[in-house]
C-alpha positions as CSV (number, residue, x, y, z in Angstrom):
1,X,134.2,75.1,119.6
2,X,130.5,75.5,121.3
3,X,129.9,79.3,122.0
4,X,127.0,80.0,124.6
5,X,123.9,81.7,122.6
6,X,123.8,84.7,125.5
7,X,127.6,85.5,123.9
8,X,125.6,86.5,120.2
9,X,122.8,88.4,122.4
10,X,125.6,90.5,124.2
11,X,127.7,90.9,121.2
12,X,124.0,91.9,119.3
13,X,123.6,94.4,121.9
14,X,126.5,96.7,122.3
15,X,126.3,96.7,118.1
16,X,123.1,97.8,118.6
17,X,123.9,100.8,120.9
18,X,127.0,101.7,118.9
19,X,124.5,102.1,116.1
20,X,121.9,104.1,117.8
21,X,125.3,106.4,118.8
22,X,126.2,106.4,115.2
23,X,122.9,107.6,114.4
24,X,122.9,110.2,116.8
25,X,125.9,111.4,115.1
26,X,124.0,110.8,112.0
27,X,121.2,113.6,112.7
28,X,123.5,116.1,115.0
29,X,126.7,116.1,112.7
30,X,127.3,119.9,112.4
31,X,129.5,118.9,109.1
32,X,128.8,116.9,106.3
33,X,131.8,114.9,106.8
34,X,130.2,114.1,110.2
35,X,127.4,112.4,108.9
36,X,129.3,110.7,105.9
37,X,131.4,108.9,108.7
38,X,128.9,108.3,111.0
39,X,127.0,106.6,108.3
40,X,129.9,104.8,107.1
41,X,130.1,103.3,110.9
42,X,126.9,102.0,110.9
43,X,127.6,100.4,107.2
44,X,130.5,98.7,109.2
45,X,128.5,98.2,112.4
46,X,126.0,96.2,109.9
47,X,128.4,93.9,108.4
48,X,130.0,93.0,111.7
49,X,126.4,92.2,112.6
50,X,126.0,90.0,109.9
51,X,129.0,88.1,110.3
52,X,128.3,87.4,114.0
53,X,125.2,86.2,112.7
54,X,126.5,84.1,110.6
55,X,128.9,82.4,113.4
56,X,125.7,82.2,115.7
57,X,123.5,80.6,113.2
58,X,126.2,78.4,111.5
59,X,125.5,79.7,108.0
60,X,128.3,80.7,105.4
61,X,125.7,82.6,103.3
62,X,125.8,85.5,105.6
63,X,129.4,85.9,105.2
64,X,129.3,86.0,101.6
65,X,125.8,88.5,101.9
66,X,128.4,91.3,104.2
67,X,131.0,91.0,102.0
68,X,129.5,92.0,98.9
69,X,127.4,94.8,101.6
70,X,131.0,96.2,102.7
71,X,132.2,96.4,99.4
72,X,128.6,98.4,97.9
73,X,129.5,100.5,101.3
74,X,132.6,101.3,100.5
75,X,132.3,102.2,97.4
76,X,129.4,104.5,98.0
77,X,131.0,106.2,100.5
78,X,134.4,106.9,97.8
79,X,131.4,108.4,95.5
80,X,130.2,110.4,98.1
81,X,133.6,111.9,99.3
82,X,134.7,112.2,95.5
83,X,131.4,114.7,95.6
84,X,132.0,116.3,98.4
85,X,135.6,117.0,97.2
86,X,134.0,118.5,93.7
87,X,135.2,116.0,91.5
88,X,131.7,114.8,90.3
């Protein structure tokens, strides 16, 4: 299936606002909980990008790249709320 080129600029787009949202959140976020979200969004918001990338460029590389990102992510973000919680 042939996907028109202007469907990966639209899709680039509206991932690209949510981020800039996200990173609104990031510097206004009266809590720390907030900002550990919001920055977890853009985390996902990053590999979603990278995997429409990869569909857009035809390249399996990318895939593997965001995987390995999401799980880093994830696990930082565990670290971070394990902190937060006082277990550290």
């Amino acid at each position: 299936m042939i996907v028109d080129p202007i469907v990966f600029f639209i899709v680039a787009i509206f991932f690209l606002l949510f981020t800039i949202f996200s990173m609104v959140r990031l510097g206004l976020g009266p809590t720390t909980g907030d900002r550990i979200v919001a920055l977890d969004t853009i985390n996902t918001l990053v590999v979603s990008g990278m995997i429409v990338l990869s569909a857009a460029y035809n390249e399996v590389i990318f895939v593997d790249v965001a995987i390995i990102y999401a799980l880093l992510s994830f696990v930082g973000t565990l670290y971070v709320a394990r902190y937060l919680e006082g277990g550290l």
